[in-house]
C-alpha positions in Angstrom: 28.6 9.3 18.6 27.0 11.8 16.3 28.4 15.5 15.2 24.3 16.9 15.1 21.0 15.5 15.5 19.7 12.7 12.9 15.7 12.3 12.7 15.0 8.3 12.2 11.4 8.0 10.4 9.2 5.2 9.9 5.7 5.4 7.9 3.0 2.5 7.4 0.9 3.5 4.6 -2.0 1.7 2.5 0.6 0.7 -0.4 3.5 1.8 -2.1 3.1 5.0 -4.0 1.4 7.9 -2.9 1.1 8.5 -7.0 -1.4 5.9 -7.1 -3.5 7.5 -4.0 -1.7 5.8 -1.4 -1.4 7.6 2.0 0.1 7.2 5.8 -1.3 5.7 8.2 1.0 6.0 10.9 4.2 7.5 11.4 7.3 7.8 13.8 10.0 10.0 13.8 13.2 9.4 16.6 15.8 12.1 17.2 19.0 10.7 17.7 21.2 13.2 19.6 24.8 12.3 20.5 24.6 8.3 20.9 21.0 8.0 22.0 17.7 8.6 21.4 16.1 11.9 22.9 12.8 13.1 21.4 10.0 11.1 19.6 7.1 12.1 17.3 5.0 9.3 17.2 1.0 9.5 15.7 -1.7 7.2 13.7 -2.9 8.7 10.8 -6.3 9.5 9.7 -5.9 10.5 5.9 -9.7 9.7 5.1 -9.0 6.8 3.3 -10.1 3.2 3.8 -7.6 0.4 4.6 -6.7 -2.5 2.7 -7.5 -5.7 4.4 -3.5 -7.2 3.8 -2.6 -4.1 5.5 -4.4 -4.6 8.7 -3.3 -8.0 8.5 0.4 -7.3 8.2 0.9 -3.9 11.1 -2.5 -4.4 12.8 -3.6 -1.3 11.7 -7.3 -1.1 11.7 -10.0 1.3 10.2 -11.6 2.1 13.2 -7.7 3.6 15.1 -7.4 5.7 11.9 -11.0 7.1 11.7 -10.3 8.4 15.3 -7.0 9.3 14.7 -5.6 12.9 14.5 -6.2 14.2 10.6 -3.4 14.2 8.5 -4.0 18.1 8.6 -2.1 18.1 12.1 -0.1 15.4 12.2 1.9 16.4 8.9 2.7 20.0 9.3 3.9 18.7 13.2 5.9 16.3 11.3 7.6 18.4 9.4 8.4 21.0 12.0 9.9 18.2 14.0 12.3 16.7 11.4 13.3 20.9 10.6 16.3 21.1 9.5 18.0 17.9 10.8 19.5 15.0 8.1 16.8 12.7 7.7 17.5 8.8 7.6 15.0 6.1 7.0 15.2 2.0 6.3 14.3 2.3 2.7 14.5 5.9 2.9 13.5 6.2 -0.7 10.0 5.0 0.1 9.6 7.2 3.3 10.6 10.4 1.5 8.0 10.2 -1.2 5.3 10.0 1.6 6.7 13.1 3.3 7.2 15.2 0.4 3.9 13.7 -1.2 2.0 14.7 1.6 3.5 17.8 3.0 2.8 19.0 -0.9 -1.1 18.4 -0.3 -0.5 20.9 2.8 2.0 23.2 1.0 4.7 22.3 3.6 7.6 22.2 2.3 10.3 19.5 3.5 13.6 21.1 5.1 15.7 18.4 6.0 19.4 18.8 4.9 20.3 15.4 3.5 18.7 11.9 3.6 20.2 8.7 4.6 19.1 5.2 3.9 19.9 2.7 6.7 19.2 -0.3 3.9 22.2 1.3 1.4 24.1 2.2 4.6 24.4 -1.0 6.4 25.6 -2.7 2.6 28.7 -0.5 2.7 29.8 -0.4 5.9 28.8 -4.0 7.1 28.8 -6.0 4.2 28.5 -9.6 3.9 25.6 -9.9 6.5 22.7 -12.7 5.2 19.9 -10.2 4.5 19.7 -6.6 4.9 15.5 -6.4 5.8 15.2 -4.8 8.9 14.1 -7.4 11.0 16.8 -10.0 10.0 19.1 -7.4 10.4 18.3 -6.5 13.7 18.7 -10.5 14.7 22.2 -10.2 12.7 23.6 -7.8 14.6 21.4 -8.6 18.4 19.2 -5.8 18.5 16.0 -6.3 19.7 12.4 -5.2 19.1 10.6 -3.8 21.6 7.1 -3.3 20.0 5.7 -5.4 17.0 7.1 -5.3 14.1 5.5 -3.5 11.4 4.4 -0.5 13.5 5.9 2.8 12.7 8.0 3.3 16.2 9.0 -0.4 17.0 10.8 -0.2 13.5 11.9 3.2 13.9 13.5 2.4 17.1 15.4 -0.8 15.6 16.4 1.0 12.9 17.9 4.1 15.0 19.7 1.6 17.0 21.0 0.1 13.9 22.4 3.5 12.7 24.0 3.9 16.3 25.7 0.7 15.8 27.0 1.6 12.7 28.1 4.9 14.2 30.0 2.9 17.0 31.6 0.9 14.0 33.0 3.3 12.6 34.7 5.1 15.5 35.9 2.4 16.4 37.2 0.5 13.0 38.1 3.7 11.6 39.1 6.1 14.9 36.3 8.9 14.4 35.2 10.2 17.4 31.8 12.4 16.2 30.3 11.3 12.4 28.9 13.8 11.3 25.6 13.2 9.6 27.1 14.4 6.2 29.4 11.3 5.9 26.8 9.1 6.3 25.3 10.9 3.4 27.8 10.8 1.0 28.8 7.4 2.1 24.9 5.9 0.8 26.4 8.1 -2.5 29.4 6.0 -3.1 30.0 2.5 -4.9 30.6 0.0 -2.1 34.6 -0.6 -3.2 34.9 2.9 -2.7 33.8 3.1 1.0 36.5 1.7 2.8 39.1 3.9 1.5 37.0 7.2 1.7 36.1 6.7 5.4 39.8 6.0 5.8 41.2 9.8 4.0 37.9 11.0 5.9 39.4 9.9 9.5 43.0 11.1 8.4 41.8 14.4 7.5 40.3 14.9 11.1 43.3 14.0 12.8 45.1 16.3 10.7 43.4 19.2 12.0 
């Protein structure tokens, strides 16, 4: 299925920006290996922070499982060290980035994934004209199926890890590629959505060339 490993990562947090003092409050990271998932990172949060009553409300998150969770201090650096070097993919993965890089800076832990792919941009260009592209309607789009609740860091990791194995079963079989490597997924999020087709096409011509 896949050339390398891909690390699938999933953060609740108490907003949107870690810029305005926002921080994680749980977190999930899958490593897809071949066409599965093998490994799993999975931790609440406690970043000494209160949180908001909507958030509660929407994951289930309460005050009382982060004040007892492990500190940010340990879960972070961990975090990092498990993602490594591997491509790093996310649903959204612009949002999910910032966290990590926000708050491995306030540990001076650097990041050291090699690229970033976001399953939202992803699943535009290579399945296009599906009804919505949010996780959860996507998942019933395309039949795969929650396990946990929704809004918690490894139920929506998981469905959207399964979602990046289906699209990595698309395209060996639409387009003949036996492993993708991580890096085309990459540079496929890069491209303007015309272009996509016809790149994955030259892409698949130039491994049976070899």
């Amino acid at each position: 299925m896949f050339e390398r490993p891909i690390v699938m990562l999933d953060f609740e947090t108490t907003g949107l920006s870690p810029e305005s003092g926002d921080r994680i409050t749980e977190v999930a990271a899958l490593r897809i290996a071949g066409g599965e998932i093998v490994e799993r990172y999975v931790s609440l949060v406690n970043c000494g922070v209160r949180i908001p009553p909507f958030i509660t409300s929407l994951t289930g998150i309460t005050q009382k499982m982060v004040d007892t969770a492990p500190l940010a201090e340990d879960v972070v650096p961990e975090l990092i060290e498990f993602i490594g070097g591997d491509v790093l993919a996310a649903h959204n993965a612009s949002f999910d980035e910032k966290f990590l890089k926000a708050e491995g800076a306030r540990l001076g832990h650097d990041c050291r994934h090699a690229g970033l792919v976001c399953s939202v941009k992803l699943s535009r260009r290579v399945l296009p004209g599906l009804p919505s592209y949010k996780l959860g309607e996507l998942a019933r789009s395309l039949g795969i199926a929650f396990r946990g609740t929704a809004h918690r860091a490894e139920a929506d990791a998981e469905v959207a890890a399964n979602l990046l194995l289906h699209i990595g079963r698309h395209l060996g079989s639409s387009y003949g590629i036996g492993a993708v490597a991580p890096e085309l997924l990459v540079e496929i999020n890069r491209l303007a959505a015309a272009k996509v087709h016809g790149y994955i096409g030259d892409y698949a011509k130039t491994l049976s060339s070899v």
